[in-house]
Each structure stands twice: as C-alpha cells, then as structure tokens.
N, C-alpha and C positions, 0 to 999 in steps of 0.2 A: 504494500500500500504506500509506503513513506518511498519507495524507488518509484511509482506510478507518479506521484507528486512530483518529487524532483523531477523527471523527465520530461512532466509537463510546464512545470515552471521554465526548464531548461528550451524548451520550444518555443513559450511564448516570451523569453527575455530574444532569443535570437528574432524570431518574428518580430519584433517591436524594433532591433537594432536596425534587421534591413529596411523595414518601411520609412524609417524614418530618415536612413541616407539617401532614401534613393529623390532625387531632382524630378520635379514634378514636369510633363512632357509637352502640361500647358501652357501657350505664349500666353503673357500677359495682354490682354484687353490694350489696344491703342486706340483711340479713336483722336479725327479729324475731321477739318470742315470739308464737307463733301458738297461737290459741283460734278453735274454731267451734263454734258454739250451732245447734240445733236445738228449733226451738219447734215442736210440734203440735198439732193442734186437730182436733179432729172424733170419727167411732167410731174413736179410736186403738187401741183393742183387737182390733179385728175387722183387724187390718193385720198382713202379714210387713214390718217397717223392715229396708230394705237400707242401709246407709251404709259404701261404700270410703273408704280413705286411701291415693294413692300421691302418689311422687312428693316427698318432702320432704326438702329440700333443705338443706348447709350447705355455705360455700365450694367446691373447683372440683367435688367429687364425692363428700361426706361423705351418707352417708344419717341420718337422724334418726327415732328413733321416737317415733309421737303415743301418747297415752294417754290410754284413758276414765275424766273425772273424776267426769263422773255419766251414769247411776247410778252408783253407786262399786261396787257389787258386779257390775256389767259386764264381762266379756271379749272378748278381738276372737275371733268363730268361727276365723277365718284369718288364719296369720299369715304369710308369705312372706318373712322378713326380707332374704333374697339379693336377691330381689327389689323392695324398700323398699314392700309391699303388705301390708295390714291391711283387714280385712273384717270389719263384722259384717252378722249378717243372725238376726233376731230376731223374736218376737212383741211388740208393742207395746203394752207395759203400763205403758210411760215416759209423761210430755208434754215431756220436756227429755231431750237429749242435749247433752253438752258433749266436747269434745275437744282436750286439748293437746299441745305440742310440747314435748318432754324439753329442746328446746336451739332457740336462735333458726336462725331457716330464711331460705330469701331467695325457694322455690318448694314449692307442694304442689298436688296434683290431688284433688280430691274428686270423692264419686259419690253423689249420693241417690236412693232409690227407696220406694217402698210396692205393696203388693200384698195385694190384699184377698184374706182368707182365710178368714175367716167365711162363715155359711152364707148363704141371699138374705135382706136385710137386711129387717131390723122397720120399723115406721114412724118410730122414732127415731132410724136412721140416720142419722150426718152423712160426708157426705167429710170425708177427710181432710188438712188444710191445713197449712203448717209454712211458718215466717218462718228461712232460715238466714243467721246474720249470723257474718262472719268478719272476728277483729279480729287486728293487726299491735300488739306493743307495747299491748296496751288500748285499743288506738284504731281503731275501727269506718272497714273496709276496704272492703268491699263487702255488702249483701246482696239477699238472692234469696227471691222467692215459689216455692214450688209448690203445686200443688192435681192430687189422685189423681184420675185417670182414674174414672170411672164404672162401678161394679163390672159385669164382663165384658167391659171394653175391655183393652187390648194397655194396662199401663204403658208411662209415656215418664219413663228416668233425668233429673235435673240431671247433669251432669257441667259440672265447672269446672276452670279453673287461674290459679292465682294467684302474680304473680312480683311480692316488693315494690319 
C-alpha cells in the first residue's frame, strides 16, 4: 500500500515537473488597426459586389465593428451585430471599397463576390477584376487576386481569414 502511494506520488510530482516546463504552442493574441481595400477593374457597373465582414476580433471574445470609409455614403445592407456579421451586397458603381476596424483586432473573416447583373454584354465588356489588399497597423498583410467568373457561370466567393 505505502509502495502504491509513493509510486503515485512519484508520477504525479514528475507529471506536474513536465507540464509545467513545457512553453505553451500558443502565439500571443496581436491585434491591429485593420483596413481592407478593394480595387476593381472591369464592367464594374454591370456587377451585384457582395462583400461580408465577420468574425472580428479583440482580446478573448470582444467583437468589433468595421466601417465603410468609402464610398463614404455606403451602408452595410446587413447588419447582425449578435452575431459580429456585416454584409453589403450592392450595385457597383464604386472602383474602391475600403473598410475599417472601429478598434485594433487580432482576427477577421472576409467574403468577396460579384455577380453579373446586367443584360448579355456589349462588345465593350470587361470582366470584372479586383486587387484586395489587407493591411495590419498600415502595413500590407496579405493580398488576393480575383477575377468574375464568365457571365453565366456559377460565381466562386474569396473567403478568407486573417489572424495577426
């Protein structure tokens, strides 16, 4: 009985020695002022621009809300604040969208799309192409090509997520 004991003592001093050396595998939480740019190119008129904002982040479980700086007379269609979800979904008679964060974040999930809307296109039609660059702090984070699908094919969203 008194060997049972010591053995188990003897396990649970060694268990406690390694868990406690061992460096935790988690990064620390950074957050930064977040800005994403949307650059379009093409018949951006003849387009429905979908662009989501979820998912943004501040310390263990603060939600943050972004806000559209241009156009400046822009509003989100949808707003779900419970659910930290912001949608617009628009005719595109922008070439820029921008979008910022009220308060530095450390996580957000974005969602781009286009959807041709217009009638069968003229001979001056271009697809519609957009450069979206998202910066941390002013400092260029990542960015992403897309190019619209071929009017009467099936859109394919960008969806991303970005933790700094």
């Amino acid at each position: 009985m008194i060997n049972a004991l010591k053995f188990s003592l003897t396990i649970s001093l060694i268990f406690l020695l390694i868990s406690c050396s061992e460096e935790s595998d988690e990064q620390p939480l950074v957050e930064k002022s977040l800005r994403i740019e949307v650059e379009m190119e093409g018949s951006v008129d003849q387009y429905l621009v979908q662009f989501g904002i979820n998912s943004l982040y501040k310390g263990q479980s603060g939600f943050v809300r972004p806000v559209i700086v241009q156009p400046n007379d822009l509003e989100w269609t949808q707003n779900i604040e419970q659910a930290n979800t912001f949608n617009l979904s628009t005719t595109g008679t922008f070439a820029q969208l921008i979008v910022e964060s009220e308060e530095p974040v450390h996580t957000v999930n974005f969602v781009f799309n286009v959807v041709h809307a217009g009638d069968i296109p003229d001979n001056n039609f271009e697809d519609l192409t957009a450069t979206i660059t998202v910066y941390g702090d002013n400092a260029e984070v990542h960015t992403y090509q897309y190019t619209a699908r071929p009017v009467g094919e099936v859109s394919i969203p960008l969806s991303e997520t970005i933790r700094f």
